[in-house]
Biopython code that builds the backbone (N, CA, C, O; Angstrom):
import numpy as np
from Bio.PDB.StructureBuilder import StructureBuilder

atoms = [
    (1, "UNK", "N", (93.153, -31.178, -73.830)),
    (1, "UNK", "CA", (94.207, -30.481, -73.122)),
    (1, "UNK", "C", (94.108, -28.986, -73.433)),
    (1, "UNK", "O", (93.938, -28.632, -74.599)),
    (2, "UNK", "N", (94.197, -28.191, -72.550)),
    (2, "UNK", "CA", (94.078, -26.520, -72.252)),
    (2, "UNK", "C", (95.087, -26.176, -73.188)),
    (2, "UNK", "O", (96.130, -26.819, -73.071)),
    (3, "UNK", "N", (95.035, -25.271, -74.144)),
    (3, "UNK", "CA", (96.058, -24.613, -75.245)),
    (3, "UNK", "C", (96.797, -25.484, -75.810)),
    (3, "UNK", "O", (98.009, -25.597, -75.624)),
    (4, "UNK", "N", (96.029, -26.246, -76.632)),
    (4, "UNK", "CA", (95.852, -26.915, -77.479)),
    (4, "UNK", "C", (94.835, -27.177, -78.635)),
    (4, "UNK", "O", (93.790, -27.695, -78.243)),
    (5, "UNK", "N", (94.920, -26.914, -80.065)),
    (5, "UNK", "CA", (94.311, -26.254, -81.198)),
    (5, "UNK", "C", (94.381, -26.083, -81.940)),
    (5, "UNK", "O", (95.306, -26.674, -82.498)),
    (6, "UNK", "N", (93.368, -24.920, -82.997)),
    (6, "UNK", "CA", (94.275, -24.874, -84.480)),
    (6, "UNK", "C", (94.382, -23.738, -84.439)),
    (6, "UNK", "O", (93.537, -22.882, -84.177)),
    (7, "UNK", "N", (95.362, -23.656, -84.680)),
    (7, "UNK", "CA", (96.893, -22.464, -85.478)),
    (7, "UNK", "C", (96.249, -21.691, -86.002)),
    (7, "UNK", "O", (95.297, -22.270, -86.526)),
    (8, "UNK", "N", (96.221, -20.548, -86.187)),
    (8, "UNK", "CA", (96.514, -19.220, -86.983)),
    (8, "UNK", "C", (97.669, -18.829, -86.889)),
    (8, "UNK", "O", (98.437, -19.084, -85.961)),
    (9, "UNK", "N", (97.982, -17.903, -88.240)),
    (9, "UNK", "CA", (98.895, -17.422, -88.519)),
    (9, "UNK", "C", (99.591, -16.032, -88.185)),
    (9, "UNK", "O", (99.760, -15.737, -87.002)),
    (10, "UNK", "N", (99.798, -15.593, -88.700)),
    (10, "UNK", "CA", (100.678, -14.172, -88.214)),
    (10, "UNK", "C", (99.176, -13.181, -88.641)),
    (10, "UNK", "O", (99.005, -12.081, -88.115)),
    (11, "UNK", "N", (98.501, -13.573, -89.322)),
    (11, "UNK", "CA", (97.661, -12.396, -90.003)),
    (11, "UNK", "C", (96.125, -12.887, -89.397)),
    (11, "UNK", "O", (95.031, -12.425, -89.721)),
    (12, "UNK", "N", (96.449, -14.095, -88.306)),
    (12, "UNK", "CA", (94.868, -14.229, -88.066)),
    (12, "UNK", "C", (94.157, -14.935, -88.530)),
    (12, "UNK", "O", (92.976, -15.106, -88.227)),
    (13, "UNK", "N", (94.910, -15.568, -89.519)),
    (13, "UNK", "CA", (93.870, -16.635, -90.457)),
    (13, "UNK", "C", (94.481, -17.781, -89.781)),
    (13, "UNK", "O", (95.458, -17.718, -89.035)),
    (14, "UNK", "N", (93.557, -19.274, -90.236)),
    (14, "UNK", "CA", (93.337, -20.761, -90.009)),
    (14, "UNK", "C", (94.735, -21.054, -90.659)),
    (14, "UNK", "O", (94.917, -20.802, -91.850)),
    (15, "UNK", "N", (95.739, -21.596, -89.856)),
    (15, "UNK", "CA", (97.137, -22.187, -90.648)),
    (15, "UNK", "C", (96.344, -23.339, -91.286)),
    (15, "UNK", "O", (95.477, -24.055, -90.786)),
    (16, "UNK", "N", (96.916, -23.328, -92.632)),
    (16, "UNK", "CA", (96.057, -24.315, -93.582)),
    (16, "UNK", "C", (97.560, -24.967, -94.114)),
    (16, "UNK", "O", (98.415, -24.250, -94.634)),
    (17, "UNK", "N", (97.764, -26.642, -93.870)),
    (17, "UNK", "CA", (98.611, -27.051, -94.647)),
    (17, "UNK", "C", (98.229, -28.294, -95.174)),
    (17, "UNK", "O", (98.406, -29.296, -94.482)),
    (18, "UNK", "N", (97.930, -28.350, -95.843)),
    (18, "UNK", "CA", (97.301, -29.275, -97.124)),
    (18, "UNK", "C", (98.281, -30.645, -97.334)),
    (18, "UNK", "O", (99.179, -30.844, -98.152)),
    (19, "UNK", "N", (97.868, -31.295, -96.521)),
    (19, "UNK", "CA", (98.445, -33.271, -96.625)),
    (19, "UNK", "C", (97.768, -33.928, -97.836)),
    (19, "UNK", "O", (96.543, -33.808, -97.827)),
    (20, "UNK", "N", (98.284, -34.584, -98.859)),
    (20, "UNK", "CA", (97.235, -35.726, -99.496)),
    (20, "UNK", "C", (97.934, -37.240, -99.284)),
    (20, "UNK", "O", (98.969, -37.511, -98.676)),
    (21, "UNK", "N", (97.216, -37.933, -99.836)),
    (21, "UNK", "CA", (97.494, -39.180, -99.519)),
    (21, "UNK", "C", (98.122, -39.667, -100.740)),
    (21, "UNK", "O", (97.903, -38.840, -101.626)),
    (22, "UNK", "N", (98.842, -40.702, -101.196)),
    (22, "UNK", "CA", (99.367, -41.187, -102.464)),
    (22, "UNK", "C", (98.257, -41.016, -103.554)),
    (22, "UNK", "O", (98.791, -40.839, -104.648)),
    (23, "UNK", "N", (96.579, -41.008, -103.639)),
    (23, "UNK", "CA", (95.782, -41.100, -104.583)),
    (23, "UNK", "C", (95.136, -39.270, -104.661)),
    (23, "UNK", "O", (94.089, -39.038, -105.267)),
    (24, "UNK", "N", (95.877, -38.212, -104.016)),
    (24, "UNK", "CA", (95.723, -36.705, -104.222)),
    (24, "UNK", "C", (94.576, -36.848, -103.163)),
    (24, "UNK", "O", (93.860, -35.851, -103.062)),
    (25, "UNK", "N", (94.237, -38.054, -102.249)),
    (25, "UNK", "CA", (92.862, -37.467, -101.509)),
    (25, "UNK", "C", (93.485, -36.490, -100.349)),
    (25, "UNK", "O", (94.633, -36.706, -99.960)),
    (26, "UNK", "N", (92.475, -35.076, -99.630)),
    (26, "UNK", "CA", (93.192, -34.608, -98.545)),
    (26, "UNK", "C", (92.720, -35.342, -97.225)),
    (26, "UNK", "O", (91.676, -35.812, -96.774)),
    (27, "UNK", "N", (94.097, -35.186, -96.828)),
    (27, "UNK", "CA", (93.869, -36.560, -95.265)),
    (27, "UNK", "C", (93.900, -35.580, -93.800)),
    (27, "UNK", "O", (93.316, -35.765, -92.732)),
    (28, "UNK", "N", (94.787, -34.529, -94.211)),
    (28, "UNK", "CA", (94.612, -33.007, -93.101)),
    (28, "UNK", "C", (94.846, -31.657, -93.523)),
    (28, "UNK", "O", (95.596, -31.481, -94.483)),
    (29, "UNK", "N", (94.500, -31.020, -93.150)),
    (29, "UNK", "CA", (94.745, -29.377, -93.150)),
    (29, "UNK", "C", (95.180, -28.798, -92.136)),
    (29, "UNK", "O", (96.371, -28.555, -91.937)),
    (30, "UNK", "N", (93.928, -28.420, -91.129)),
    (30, "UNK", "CA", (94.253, -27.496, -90.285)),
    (30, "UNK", "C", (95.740, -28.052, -89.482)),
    (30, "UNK", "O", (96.228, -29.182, -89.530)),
    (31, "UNK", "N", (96.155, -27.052, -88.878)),
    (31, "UNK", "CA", (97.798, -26.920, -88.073)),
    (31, "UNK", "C", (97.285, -27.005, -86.869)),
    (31, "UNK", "O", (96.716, -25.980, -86.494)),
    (32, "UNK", "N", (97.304, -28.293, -85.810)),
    (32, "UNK", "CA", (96.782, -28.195, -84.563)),
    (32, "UNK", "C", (98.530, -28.316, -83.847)),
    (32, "UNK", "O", (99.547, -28.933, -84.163)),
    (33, "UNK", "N", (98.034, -27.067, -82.423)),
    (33, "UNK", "CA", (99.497, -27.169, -81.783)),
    (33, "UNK", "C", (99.099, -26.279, -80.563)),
    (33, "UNK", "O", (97.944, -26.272, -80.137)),
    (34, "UNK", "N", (100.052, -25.564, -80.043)),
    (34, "UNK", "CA", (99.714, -25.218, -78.936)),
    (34, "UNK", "C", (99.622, -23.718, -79.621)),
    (34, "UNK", "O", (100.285, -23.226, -80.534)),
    (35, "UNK", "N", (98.145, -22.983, -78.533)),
    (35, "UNK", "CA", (97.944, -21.800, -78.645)),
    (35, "UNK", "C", (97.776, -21.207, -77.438)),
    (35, "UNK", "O", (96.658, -20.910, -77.017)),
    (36, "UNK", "N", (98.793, -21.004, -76.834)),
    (36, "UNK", "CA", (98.913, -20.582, -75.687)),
    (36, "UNK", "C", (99.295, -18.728, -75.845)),
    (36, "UNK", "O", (98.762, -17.740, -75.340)),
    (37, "UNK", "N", (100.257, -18.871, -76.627)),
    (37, "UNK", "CA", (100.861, -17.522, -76.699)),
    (37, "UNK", "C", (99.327, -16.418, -78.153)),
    (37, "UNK", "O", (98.980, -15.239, -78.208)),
    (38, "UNK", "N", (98.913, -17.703, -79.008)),
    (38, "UNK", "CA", (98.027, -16.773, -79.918)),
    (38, "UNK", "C", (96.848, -16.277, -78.894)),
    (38, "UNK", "O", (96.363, -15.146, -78.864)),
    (39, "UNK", "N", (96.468, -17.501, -77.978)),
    (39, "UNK", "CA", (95.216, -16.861, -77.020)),
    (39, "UNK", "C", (95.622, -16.051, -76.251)),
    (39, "UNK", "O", (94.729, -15.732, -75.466)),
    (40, "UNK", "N", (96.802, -15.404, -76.028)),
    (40, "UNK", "CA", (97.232, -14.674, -75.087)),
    (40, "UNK", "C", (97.304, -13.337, -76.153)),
    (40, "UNK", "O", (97.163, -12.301, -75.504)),
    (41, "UNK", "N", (97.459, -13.121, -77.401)),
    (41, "UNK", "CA", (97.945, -11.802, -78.220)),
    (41, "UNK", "C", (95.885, -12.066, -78.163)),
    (41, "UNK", "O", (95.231, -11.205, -77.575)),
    (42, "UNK", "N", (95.373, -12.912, -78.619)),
    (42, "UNK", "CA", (94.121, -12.483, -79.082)),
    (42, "UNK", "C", (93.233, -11.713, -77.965)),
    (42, "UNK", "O", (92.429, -10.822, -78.237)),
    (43, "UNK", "N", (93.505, -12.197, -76.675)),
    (43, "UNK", "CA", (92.751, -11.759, -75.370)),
    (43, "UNK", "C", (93.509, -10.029, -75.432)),
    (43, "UNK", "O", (92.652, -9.146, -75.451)),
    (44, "UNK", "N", (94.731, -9.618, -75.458)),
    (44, "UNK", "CA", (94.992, -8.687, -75.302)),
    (44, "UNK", "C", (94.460, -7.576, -76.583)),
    (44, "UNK", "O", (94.024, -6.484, -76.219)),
    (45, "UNK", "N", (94.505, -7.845, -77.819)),
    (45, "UNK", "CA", (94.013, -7.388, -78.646)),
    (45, "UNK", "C", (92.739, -6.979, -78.866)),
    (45, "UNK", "O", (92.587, -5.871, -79.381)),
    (46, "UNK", "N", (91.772, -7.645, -78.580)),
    (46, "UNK", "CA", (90.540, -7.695, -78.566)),
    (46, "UNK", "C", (89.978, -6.841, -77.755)),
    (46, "UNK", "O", (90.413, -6.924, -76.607)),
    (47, "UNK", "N", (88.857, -5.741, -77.994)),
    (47, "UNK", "CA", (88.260, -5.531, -77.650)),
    (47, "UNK", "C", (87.097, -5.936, -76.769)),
    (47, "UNK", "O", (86.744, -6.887, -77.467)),
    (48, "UNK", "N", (86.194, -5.937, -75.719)),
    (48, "UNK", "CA", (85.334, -6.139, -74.704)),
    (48, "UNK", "C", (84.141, -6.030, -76.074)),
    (48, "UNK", "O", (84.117, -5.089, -76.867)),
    (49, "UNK", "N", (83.227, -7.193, -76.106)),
    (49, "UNK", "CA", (82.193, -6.790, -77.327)),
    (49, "UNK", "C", (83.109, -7.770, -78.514)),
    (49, "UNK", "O", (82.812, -8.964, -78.559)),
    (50, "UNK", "N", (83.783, -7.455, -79.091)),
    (50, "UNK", "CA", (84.541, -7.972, -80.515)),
    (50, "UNK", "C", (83.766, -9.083, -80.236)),
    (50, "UNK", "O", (82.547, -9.025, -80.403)),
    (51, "UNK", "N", (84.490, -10.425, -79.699)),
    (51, "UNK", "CA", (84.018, -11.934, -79.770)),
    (51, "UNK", "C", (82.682, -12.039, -79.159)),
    (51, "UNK", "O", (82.332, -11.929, -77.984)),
    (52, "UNK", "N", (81.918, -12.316, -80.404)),
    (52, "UNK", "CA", (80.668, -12.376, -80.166)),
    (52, "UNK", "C", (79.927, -13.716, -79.094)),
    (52, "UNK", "O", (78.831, -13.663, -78.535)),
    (53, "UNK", "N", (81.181, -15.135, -79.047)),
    (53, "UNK", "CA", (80.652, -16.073, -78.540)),
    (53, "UNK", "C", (81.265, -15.738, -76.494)),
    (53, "UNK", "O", (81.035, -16.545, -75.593)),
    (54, "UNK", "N", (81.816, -14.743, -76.354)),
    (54, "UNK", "CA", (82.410, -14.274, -75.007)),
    (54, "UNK", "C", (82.888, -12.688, -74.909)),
    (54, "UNK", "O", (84.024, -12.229, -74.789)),
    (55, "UNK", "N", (81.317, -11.870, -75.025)),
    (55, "UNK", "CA", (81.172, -10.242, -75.391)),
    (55, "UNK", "C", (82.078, -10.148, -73.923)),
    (55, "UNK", "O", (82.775, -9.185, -74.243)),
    (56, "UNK", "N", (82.406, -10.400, -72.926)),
    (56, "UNK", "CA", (83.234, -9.704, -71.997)),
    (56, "UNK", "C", (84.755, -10.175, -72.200)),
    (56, "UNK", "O", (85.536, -9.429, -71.609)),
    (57, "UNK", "N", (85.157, -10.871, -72.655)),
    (57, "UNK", "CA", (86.713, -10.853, -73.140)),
    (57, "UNK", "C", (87.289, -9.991, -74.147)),
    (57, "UNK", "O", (86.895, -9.836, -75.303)),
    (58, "UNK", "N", (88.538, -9.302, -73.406)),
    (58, "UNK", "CA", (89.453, -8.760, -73.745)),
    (58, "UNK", "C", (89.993, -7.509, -73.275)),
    (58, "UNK", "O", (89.351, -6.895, -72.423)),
    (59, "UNK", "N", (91.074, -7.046, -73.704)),
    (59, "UNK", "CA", (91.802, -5.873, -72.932)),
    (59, "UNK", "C", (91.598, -4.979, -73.749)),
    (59, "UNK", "O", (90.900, -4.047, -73.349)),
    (60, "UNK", "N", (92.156, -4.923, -75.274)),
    (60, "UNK", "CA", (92.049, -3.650, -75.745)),
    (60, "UNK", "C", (93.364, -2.880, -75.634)),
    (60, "UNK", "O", (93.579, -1.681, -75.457)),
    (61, "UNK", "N", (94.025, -3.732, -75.761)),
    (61, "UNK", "CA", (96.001, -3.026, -75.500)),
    (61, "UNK", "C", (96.215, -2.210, -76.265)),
    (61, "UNK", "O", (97.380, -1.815, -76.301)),
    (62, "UNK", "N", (95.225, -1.588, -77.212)),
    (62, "UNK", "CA", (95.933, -0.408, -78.148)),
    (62, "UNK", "C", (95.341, 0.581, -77.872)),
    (62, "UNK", "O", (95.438, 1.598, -78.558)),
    (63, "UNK", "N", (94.538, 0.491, -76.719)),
    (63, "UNK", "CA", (94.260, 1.920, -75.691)),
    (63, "UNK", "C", (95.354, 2.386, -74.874)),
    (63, "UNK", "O", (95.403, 3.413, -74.197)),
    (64, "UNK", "N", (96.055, 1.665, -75.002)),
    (64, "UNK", "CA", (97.382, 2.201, -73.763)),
    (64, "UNK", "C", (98.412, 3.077, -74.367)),
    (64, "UNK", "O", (99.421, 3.578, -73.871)),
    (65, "UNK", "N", (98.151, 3.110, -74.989)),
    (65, "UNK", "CA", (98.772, 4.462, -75.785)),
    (65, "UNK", "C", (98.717, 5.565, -74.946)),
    (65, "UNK", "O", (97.892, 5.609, -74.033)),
    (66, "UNK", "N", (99.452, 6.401, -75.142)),
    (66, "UNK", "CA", (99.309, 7.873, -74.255)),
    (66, "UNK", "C", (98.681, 7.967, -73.020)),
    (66, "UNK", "O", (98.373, 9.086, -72.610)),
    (67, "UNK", "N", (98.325, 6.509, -72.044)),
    (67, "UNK", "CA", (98.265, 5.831, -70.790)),
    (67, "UNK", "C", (99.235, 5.594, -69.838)),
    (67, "UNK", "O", (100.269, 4.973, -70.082)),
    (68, "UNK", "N", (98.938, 6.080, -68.719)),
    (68, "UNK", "CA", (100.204, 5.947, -67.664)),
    (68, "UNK", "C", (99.700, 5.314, -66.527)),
    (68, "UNK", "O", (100.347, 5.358, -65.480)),
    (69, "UNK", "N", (98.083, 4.434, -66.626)),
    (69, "UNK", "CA", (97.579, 3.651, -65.418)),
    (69, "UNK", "C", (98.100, 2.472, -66.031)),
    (69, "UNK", "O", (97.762, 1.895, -67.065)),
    (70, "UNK", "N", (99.068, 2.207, -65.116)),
    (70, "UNK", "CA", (99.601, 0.765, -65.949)),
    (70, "UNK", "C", (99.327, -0.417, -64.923)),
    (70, "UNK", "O", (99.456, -1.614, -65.182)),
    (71, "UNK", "N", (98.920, 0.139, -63.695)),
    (71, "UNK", "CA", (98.243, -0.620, -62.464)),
    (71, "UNK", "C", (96.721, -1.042, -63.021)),
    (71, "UNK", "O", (96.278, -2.154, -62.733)),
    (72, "UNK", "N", (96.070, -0.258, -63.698)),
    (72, "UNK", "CA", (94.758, -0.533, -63.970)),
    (72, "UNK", "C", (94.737, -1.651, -65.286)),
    (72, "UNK", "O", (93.876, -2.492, -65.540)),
    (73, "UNK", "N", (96.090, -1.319, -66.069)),
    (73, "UNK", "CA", (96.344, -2.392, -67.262)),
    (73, "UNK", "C", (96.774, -3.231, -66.740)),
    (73, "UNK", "O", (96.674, -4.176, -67.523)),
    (74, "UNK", "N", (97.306, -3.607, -65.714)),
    (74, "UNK", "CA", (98.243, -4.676, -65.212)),
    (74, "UNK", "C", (96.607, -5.650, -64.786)),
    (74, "UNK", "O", (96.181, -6.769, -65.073)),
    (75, "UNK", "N", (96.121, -4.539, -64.016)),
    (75, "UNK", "CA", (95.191, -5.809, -62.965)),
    (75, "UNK", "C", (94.206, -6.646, -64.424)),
    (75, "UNK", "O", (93.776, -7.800, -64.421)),
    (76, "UNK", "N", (94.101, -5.810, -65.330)),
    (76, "UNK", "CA", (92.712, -5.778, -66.566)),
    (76, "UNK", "C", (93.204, -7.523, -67.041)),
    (76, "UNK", "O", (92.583, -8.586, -67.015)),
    (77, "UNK", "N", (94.509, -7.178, -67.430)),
    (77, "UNK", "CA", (95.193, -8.262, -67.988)),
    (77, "UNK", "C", (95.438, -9.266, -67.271)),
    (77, "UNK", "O", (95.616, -10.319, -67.884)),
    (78, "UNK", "N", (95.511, -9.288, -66.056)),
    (78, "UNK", "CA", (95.328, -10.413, -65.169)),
    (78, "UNK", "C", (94.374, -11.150, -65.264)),
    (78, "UNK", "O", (94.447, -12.378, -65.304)),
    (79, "UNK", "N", (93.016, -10.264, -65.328)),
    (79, "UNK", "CA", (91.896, -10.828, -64.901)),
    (79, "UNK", "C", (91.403, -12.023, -66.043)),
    (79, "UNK", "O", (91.029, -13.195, -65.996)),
    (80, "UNK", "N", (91.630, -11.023, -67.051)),
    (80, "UNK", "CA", (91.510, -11.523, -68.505)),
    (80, "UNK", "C", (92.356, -13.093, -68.637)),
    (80, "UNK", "O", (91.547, -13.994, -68.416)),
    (81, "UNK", "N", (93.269, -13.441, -68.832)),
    (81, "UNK", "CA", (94.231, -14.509, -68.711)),
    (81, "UNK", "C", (93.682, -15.178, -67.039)),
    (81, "UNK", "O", (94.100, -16.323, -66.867)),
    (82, "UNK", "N", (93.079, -14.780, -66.194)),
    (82, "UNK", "CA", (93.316, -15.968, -65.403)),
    (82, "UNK", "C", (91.791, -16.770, -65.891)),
    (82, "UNK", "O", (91.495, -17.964, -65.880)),
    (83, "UNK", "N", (90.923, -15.428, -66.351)),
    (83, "UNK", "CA", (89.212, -16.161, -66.484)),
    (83, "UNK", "C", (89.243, -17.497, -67.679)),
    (83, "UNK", "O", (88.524, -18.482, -67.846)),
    (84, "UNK", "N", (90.766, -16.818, -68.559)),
    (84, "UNK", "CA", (90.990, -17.910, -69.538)),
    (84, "UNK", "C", (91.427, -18.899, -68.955)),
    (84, "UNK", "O", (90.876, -19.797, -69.593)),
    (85, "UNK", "N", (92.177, -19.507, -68.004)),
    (85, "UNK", "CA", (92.692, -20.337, -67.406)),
    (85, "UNK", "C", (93.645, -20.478, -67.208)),
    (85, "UNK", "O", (93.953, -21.492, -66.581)),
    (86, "UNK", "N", (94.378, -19.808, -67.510)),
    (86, "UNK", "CA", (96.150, -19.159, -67.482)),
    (86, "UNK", "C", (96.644, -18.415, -66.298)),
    (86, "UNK", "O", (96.229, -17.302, -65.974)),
    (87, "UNK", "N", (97.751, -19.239, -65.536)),
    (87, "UNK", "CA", (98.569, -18.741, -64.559)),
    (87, "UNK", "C", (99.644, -18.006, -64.540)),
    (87, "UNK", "O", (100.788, -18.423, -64.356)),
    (88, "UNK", "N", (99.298, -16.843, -64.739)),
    (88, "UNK", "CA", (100.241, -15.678, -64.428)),
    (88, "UNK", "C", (101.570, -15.513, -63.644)),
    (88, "UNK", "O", (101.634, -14.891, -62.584)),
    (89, "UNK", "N", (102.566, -16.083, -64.210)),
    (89, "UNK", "CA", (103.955, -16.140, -63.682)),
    (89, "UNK", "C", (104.484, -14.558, -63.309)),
    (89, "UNK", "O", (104.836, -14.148, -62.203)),
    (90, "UNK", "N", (104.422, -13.798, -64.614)),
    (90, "UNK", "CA", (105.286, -12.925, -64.747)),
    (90, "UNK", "C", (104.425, -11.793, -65.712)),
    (90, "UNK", "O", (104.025, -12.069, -66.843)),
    (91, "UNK", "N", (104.170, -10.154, -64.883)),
    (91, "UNK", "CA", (103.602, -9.470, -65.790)),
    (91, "UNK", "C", (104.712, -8.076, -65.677)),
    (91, "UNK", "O", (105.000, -7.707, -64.539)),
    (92, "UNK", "N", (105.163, -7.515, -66.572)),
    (92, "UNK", "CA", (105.768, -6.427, -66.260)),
    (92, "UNK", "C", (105.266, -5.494, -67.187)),
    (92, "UNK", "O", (105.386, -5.604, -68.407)),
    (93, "UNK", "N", (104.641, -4.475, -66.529)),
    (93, "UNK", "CA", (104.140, -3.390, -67.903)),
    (93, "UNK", "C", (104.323, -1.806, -67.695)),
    (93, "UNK", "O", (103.703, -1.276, -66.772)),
    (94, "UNK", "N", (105.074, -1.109, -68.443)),
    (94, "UNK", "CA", (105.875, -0.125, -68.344)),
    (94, "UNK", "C", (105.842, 0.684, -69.472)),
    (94, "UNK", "O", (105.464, 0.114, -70.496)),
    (95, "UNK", "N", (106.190, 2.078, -69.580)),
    (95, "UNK", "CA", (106.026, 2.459, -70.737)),
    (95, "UNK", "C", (107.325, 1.980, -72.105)),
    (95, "UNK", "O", (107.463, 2.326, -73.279)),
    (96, "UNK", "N", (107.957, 1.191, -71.338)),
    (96, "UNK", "CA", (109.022, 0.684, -72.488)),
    (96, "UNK", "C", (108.494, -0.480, -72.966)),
    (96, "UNK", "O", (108.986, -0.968, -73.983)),
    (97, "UNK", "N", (107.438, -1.093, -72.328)),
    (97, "UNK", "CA", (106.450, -2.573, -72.725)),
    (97, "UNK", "C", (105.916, -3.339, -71.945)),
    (97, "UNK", "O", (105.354, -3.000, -70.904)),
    (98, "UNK", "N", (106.055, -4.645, -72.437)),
    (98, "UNK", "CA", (105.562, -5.402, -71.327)),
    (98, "UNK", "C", (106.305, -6.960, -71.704)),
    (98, "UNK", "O", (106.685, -7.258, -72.836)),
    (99, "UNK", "N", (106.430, -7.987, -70.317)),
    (99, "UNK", "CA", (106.972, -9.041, -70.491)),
    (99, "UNK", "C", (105.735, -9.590, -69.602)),
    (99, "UNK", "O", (105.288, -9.093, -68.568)),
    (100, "UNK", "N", (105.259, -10.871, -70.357)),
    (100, "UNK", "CA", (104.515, -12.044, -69.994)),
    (100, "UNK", "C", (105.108, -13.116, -69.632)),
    (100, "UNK", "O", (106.053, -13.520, -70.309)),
    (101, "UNK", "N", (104.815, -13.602, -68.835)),
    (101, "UNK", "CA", (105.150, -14.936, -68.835)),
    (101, "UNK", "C", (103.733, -15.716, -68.014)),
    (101, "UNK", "O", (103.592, -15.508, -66.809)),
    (102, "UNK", "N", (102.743, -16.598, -68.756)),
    (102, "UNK", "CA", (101.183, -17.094, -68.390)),
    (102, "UNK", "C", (101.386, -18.017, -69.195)),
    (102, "UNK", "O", (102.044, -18.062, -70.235)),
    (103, "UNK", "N", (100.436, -19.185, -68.350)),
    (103, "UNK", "CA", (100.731, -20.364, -69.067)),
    (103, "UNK", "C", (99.143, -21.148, -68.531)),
    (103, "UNK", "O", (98.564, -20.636, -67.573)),
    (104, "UNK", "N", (98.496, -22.454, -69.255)),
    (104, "UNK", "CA", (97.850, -23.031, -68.972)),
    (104, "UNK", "C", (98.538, -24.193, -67.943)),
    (104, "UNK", "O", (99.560, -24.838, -68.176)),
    (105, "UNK", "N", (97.783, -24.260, -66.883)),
    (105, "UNK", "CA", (98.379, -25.764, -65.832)),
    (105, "UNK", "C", (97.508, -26.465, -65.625)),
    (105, "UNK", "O", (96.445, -26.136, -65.100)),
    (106, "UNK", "N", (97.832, -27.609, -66.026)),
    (106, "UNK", "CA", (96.969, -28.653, -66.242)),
    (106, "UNK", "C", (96.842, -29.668, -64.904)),
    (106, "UNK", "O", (97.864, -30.243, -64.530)),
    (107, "UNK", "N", (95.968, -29.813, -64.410)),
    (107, "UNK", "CA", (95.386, -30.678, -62.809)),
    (107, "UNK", "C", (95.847, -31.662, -63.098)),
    (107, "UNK", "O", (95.751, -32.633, -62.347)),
]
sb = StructureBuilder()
sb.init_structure("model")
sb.init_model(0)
sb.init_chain("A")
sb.init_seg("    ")
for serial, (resi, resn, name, xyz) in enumerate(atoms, 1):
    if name == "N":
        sb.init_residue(resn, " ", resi, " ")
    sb.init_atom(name, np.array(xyz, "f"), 0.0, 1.0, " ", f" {name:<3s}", serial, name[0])
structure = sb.get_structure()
């Protein structure tokens, strides 16, 4: 199922939560759940180049700084989220921010 996975945390790392079984063996770790909203901060964050296994993903949102093409950020970010597979409900991007609303839809 589409955005569905393992977890990272606030800082980017593998959510690690450590299960044992009654005899201390470990039975799980990783945090699998939905990553809908982390693949959505990571696509925007990321640089074009960064992810080495998909060198053309990403926006690069901390170029928009002192930026007023917010038509050219709007379409970038579209493109980005739909190539991921994510349907674009709701994009609003302004110099006061931006509101998302993209989601994976499943056939």
């Amino acid at each position: 199922m589409r955005g569905t996975g393992i977890q990272i945390n606030n800082n980017y790392e593998l959510e690690i939560k450590v299960r044992r079984d009654k005899d201390g063996i470990i039975v799980s770790g990783l945090s699998i759940g939905d990553t809908t909203y982390q693949n959505q901060a990571l696509i925007l964050i990321c640089q074009k180049g960064e992810l080495k296994s998909s060198p053309l993903t990403g926006v690069g949102i901390n170029d928009i700084c002192n930026d007023n093409q917010f038509t050219l950020w709007k379409r970038e970010i579209i493109e980005q989220l739909e190539a991921d597979g994510q349907t674009i409900y709701k994009l609003q991007l302004d110099s006061k921010g931006m509101k998302l609303d993209a989601k994976y839809v499943s056939n």
